[in-house]
C-alpha positions in Angstrom: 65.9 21.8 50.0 65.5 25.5 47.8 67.4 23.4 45.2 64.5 20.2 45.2 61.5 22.5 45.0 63.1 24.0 41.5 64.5 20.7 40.0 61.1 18.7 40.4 58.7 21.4 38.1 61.8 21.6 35.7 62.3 17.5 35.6 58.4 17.4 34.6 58.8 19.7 32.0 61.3 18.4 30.5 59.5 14.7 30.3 56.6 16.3 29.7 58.2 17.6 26.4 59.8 14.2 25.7 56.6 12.6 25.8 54.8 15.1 23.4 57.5 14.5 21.2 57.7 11.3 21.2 54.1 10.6 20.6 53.7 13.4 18.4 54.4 11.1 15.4 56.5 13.6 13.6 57.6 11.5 10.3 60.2 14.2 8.9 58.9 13.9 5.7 56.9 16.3 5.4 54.6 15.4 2.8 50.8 14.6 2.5 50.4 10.6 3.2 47.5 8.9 3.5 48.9 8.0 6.9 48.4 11.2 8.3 44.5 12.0 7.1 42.4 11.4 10.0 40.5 8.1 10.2 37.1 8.0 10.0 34.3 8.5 13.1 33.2 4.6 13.9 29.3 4.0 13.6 28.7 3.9 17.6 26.0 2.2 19.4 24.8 3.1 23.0 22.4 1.0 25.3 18.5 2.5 25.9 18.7 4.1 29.5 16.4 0.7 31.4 14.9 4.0 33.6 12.5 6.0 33.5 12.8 9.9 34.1 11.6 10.8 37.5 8.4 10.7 38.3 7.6 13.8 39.7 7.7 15.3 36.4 5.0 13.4 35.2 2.7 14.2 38.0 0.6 16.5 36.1 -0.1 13.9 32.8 -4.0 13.9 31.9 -5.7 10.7 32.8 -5.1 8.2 29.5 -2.5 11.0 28.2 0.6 10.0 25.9 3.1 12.2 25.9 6.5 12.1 23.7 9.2 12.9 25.8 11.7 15.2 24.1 14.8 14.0 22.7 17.3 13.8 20.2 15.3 12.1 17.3 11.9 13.8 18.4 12.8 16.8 16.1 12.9 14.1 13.1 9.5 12.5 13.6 5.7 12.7 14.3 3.8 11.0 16.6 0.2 10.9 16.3 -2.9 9.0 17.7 -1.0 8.1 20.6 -3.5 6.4 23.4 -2.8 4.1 26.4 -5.3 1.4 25.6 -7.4 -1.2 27.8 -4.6 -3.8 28.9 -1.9 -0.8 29.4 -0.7 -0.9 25.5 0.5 2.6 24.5 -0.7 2.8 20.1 -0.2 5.2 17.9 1.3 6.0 14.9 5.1 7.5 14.0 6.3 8.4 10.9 9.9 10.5 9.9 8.9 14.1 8.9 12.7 15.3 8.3 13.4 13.3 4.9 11.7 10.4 2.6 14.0 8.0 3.6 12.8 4.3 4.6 12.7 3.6 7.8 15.4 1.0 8.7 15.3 0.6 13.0 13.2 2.2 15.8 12.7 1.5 19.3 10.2 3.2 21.2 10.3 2.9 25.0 6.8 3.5 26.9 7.2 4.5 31.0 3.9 3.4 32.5 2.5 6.3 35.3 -0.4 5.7 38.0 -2.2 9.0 38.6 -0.3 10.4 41.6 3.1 10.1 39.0 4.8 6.7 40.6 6.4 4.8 38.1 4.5 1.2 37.5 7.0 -0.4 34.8 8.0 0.3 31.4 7.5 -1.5 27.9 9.3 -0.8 24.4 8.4 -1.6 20.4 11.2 -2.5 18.5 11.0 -2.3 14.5 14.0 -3.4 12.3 14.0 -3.4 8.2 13.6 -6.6 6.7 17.6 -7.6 6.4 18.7 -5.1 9.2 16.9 -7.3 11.9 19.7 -8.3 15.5 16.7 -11.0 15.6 16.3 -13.5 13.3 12.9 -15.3 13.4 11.1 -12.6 15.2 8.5 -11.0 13.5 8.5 -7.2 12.9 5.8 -4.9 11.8 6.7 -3.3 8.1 7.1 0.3 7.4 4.3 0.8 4.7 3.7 3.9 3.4 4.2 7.3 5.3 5.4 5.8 8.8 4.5 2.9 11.1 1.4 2.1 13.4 3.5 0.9 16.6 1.8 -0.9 20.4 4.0 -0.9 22.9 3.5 -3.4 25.4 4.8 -3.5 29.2 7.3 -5.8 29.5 6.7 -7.3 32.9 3.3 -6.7 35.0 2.9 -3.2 36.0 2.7 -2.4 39.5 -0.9 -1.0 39.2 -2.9 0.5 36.6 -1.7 3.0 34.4 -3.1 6.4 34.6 -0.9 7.9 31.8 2.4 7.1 29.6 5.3 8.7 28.4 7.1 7.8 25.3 10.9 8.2 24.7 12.3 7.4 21.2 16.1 5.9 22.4 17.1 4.6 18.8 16.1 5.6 14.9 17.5 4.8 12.0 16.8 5.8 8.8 18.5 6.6 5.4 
């Protein structure tokens, strides 16, 4: 039985070393290939989150406040004249404050608030350059000058009416 308990940890190491050796793709040449530089990092896509953030965070939003949410491209741009509007569309106007480049995709996503913080629905504005648009046919503002006046729409009826919104910025693209 002594004998099992030392043979099964010394069995695993030993495939364990196989197996790194065997995968380790050790050619035995020993020269610089082109084979052996690293490949590079895929462009990668990931879905807008279709929630909100919680509500109770937003229980304290101003009556007909916008507020940007922070995130990973809010360091890159400016938001200003934000307003939620008669008919619950969020306007305002965003432009890239980190380079000159053009502006080539954007979705904004709008979370819709009554005044004690619930959630009533959520809306998004989607801009694509002309060329770089997933949707043929549909018509997209342009990107004149320094940025782009955006209205973000809910997407199904809300709940209620809005008291405030919060905007998220899930994808930018620019050169």
């Amino acid at each position: 039985m002594r004998l099992s308990r030392i043979t099964a940890p010394a069995v695993l190491a030993a495939l364990t070393l196989a197996l790194v050796t065997a995968c380790g793709g050790g050619s035995g040449s020993g020269g610089d290939r082109a084979e052996d530089a690293p490949s590079p990092v895929p462009s990668v896509s990931f879905a807008a989150p279709k929630q909100a953030a919680a509500p109770a965070a937003y229980r304290k939003l101003a009556k007909g406040e916008v507020r940007l949410e922070q995130g990973p491209f809010t360091d890159r741009v400016k938001v200003t004249g934000g307003a939620l509007a008669a008919g619950s569309t969020v306007t305002g106007h965003l432009a890239v404050t980190s380079d000159v480049s053009e502006l080539i995709a954007l979705e904004l996503s709008a979370a819709y608030y009554d005044a004690d913080g619930k959630l009533l629905g959520t809306g998004s504005f989607r801009y694509a350059e002309e060329g770089h648009d997933d949707h043929k046919g549909a018509h997209t503002p342009a990107a004149e000058g320094p940025g782009i006046d955006f209205k973000v729409q809910p997407e199904a009826p809300l709940s209620g009416p809005p008291a405030s919104a919060v905007l998220s910025i899930p994808v930018l693209v620019n050169e």
